[in-house]
C-alpha positions, 0 to 999 in steps of 0.5 A: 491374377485376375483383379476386377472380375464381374460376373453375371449370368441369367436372361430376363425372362421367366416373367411371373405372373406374381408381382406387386399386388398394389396395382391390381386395380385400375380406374380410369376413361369414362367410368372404365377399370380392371382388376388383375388380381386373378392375373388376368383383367378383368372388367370392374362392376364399379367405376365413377370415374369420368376423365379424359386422360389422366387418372391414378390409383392404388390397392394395399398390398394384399390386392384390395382397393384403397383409393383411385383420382382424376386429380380433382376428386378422390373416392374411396373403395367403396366408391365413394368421394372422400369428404375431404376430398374434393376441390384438387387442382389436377384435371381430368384432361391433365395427361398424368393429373394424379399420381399417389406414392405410400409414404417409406416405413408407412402402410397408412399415408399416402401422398397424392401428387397432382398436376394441373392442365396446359402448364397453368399457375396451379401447378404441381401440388400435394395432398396426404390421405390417412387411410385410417380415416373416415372408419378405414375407407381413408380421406384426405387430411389438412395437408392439401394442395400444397404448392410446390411449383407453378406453370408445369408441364403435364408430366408426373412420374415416380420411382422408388430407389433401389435400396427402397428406403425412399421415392423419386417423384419428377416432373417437368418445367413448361417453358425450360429444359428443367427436370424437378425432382422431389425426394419423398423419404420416411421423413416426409417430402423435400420441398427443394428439388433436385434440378437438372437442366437438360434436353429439349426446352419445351416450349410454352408458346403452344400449349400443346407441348405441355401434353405427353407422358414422362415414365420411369423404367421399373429399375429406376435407371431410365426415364422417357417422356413425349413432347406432343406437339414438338415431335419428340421424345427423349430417353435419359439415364437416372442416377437414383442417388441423387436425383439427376439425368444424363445421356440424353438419346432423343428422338424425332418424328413427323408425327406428335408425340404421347404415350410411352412404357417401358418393357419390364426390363427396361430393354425396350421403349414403346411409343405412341404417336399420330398425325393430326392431318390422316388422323393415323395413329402408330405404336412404335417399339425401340430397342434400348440395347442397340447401342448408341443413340443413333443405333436406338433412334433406327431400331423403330419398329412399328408394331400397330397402326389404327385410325381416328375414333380407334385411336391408340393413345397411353400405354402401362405396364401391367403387374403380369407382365404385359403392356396394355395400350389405351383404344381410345374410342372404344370399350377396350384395352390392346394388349403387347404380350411379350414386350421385351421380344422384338418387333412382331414377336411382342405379340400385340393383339388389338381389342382384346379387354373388353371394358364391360360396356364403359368406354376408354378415352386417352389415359391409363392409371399412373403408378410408381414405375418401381411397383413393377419392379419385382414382376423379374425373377431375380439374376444372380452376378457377383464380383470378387477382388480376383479370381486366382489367389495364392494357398491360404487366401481368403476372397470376399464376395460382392453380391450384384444381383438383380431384380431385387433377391431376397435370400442367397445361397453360395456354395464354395467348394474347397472354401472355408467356410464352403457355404453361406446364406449371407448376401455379402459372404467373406472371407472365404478362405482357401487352405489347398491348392486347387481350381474350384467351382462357385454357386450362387443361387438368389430367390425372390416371391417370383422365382429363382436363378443359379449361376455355377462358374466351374472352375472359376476359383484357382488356388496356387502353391505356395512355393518351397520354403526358403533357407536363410545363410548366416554369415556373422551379421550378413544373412542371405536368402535362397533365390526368389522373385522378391524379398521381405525381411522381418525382424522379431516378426516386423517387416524391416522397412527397405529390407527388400533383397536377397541379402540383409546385413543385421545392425541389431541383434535377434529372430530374422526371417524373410518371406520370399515370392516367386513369380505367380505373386505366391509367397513362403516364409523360412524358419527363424535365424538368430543373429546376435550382433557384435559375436563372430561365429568360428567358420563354419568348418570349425563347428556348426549347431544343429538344431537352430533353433532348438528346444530341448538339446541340441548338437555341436558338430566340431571340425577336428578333435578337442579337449572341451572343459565348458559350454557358457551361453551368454543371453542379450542382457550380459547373463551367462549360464554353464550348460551340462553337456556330454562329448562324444569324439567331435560332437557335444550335446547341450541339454537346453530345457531348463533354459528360457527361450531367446536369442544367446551368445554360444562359446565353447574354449577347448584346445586353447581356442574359443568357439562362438556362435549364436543360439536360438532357444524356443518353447 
């Protein structure tokens, strides 16, 4: 037997270029912006954006623009600032001033956090769009800046939980060690967050160290941020559940310290960095795979290296699947083809969006890091409670799949049934001995994956049936490795042996095991208490149990005149019988079933012996 078994099959790869249309368009640097909805960026005609770093923006699902912000004002997809929606307290040199999150079980609400610059008192706050408004171009509603913490550092990040039925929204305290995070679910926003107070206290005496981003992993399980001005960044693990970190891996530099992205399957780590006194600017590449943290911390490998004026600055995930890096200073966006490849092989190439004559300064667009959760085509796993059982078991399966699948199709062959198209299928019963492949391909809108175990089911025989002895109220079992007794069908608590003596009358069976943990039950014996059986070389009955006849065999020659079955109540009945030389034949159908006491005179002596009759 093999208990906990886990499976999982698939590499992350096959990247499609059909992911979230909600982030297909970006707004951000000085009146720059892409659309991605042909899968390629392309420059938009239209930008009135002007920030120097931090920005946000959101489309509906089908791709169109809703609304995108600096942090201080909102525009809506016309172009236009909302009436309601000027006078935010983010700021455009506030490295992720703007942040929006559609409110779970809503396509028209939409909060807007935003985070002030240098970890000043007007802090992190919140604003709700209603879409609906100002004729469906949206505007902001009375809910505005609503304070939730003041003296921040610039970070803001978001991520959807895995079960999607709400939204993680962190940011980061200037001065402490301290993570905040806010649960946003369909119900509205938690006020109190959830803290955790680990890693590198930044600190608040240069306000520099309130620069850097902070990201989450699409799949909600990491999350990275920079500390500019103390040299550093950290990498921790996120338990979506409850909102906390843990496992920091830390690393450190000559260098400051700013933007970061993680690839799409959250394997790699990528970073910014530069030197203030050679005005050299580096992008990094860690692999989150390498082991410990010491292991993460020596797989850096630089990936591109650029200088004052040609400054490599934010790094975001795009919905193809690709990195884009912001070329602050010029009229483009590099691009790391291939992030999940390890160091050249990503494929980085510089220069290569053009921004339609519109210029690109430090920051890019913040989105929640679970709209690019589905750019993965699903990997089928799944665990079961053991993959070898005994005949006529039955096997639930746990689907662990990632990336999201959202239909399922199981094949059991030699299974019971042999198919389903439920997540969770069970039981699945298998009724003969045998080794059985299983299959379980998952699809999502991004494609497919299939894991075929051959062989992976095995099914063992059940073994021979065992034989009960009954000698008066004693009652002994052919051998095996261990023993059960039952009495009219309920396990007798202690009855564990090979041997039982009976105290009561009735049915006894007993399951017996052998040594593969495969189990068979042996026929009923009756026992009636108190009757002492004539040895068995004086008569034996055949069948017993019986139904409608059946035979004694006498030891010797006898003259016998009745046959009297006596039930456990006391009532007797004289059966019909016919002799022939040793052996009676006892005519038992117009009997009720039970357990009977069998006495039989003849030659001066009377023969018991216990009979049970079954319908």
């Amino acid at each position: 037997m093999k208990p906990g078994v886990f499976l999982l099959a698939g590499l992350l790869c096959g990247l499609s270029v059909f992911a979230q249309k909600e982030t297909d368009n970006w707004y951000f640097g000085s009146f720059a912006g892409v659309n991605f909805s042909t899968g390629t960026p392309v420059a938009v005609p239209v930008s009135n954006i002007f920030t120097t770093e931090g920005s946000a923006s959101i489309s509906d699902t089908s791709g169109n623009l809703l609304f995108y912000s600096d942090g201080v004002t909102v525009y809506n997809s016309a172009h236009q600032v909302m009436p309601n929606g000027t006078g935010l307290t983010g700021d455009p040199s506030s490295t992720q001033s703007a942040l929006f999150v559609r409110k779970p079980g809503s396509y028209d609400l939409y909060y807007l956090f935003t985070i002030t610059a240098d970890g000043g008192p007007d802090g992190l706050r919140y604003s709700i769009i209603d879409r609906t408004l100002q004729g469906g171009l949206g505007d902001v509603t009375a809910t505005k800046n609503v304070l939730l913490l003041q003296h921040m550092t610039e970070k803001l990040c978001a991520v959807t939980t895995s079960d999607d039925s709400s939204v993680w929204i962190m940011a980061h305290g200037f001065g402490s060690n301290s993570f905040y995070a806010y649960k946003l679910t369909a119900a509205g926003l938690s006020t109190v967050p959830v803290i955790s107070n680990i890693g590198t206290v930044h600190d608040s005496t240069q306000i520099q160290n309130a620069y850097g981003y902070m990201k989450f992993s699409p799949d909600g399980e990491k999350l990275a941020l920079a500390i500019a001005y103390q040299d550093k960044a950290e990498i921790f693990n996120f338990n979506d559940l409850d909102g906390t970190l843990n496992t920091p891996v830390t690393l450190s530099f000559q260098e400051h310290t700013y933007g970061l992205e993680f690839s799409p399957g959250a394997t790699k780590l990528y970073l910014t960095r530069y030197n203030n006194l050679s005005q050299t600017f580096y992008l990094d590449q860690y692999d989150l795979l390498a082991g410990n943290a010491a292991a993460i911390a020596a797989s850096q490998q630089v990936i591109a290296q650029a200088w004052s004026g040609d400054e490599l600055r934010a790094l975001q995930l795009a919905n193809d699947g690709k990195i884009y890096v912001a070329r602050s200073g010029t009229g483009f966006l590099d691009i790391i083809n291939a992030p999940e490849e390890p160091g050249a092989l990503c494929n980085f190439l510089p220069l290569s969006v053009p921004l339609n004559g519109n210029m690109c300064m430090l920051g890019l667009p913040n989105f929640n890091a679970a709209l690019f959760r589905e750019i993965l085509p699903p990997v089928s796993a799944f665990s079961i409670p053991d993959s070898t059982v005994c005949v006529n078991s039955c096997i639930s399966f746990t689907d662990l799949s990632l990336n999201n699948p959202s239909s399922w199709s199981w094949s059991f062959p030699g299974g019971v049934p042999s198919s389903s198209t439920l997540q969770n299928p069970g039981p699945i019963c298998y009724n003969s001995p045998g080794v059985y492949n299983v299959t379980l391909i998952t699809s999502n809108a991004k494609g497919a994956d299939t894991l075929q175990l051959n062989s992976f089911v095995t099914v063992l025989p059940a073994p021979p049936a065992p034989a009960i002895t009954v000698s008066g109220s004693s009652l002994t079992s052919t051998t095996g490795t261990s023993y059960q007794w039952y009495l009219n069908n309920t396990p007798l608590t202690g009855a564990t042996g090979q041997s039982y003596s009976a105290s009561q009358s009735g049915s006894y069976t007993v399951e017996v095991w052998d040594s593969n943990g495969c189990s068979s039950m042996s026929a009923p014996a009756s026992v009636v208490v108190g009757i002492s059986d004539v040895p068995a070389a004086s008569c034996t009955v055949f069948p017993n149990p019986a139904a409608d006849v059946c035979t004694v065999t006498l030891a010797e020659p006898a003259d016998i005149s009745a046959v009297r079955l006596t039930d456990l109540n006391g009532r007797s009945v004289t059966l019909s019988f016919s002799q022939s030389g040793k052996k009676l034949y006892l005519d038992l159908r117009n009997l009720p079933a039970g357990i009977y006491r069998l006495s039989i005179p003849g030659n001066g002596a009377v023969r018991q012996a216990s009979l049970s009759i079954v319908r």
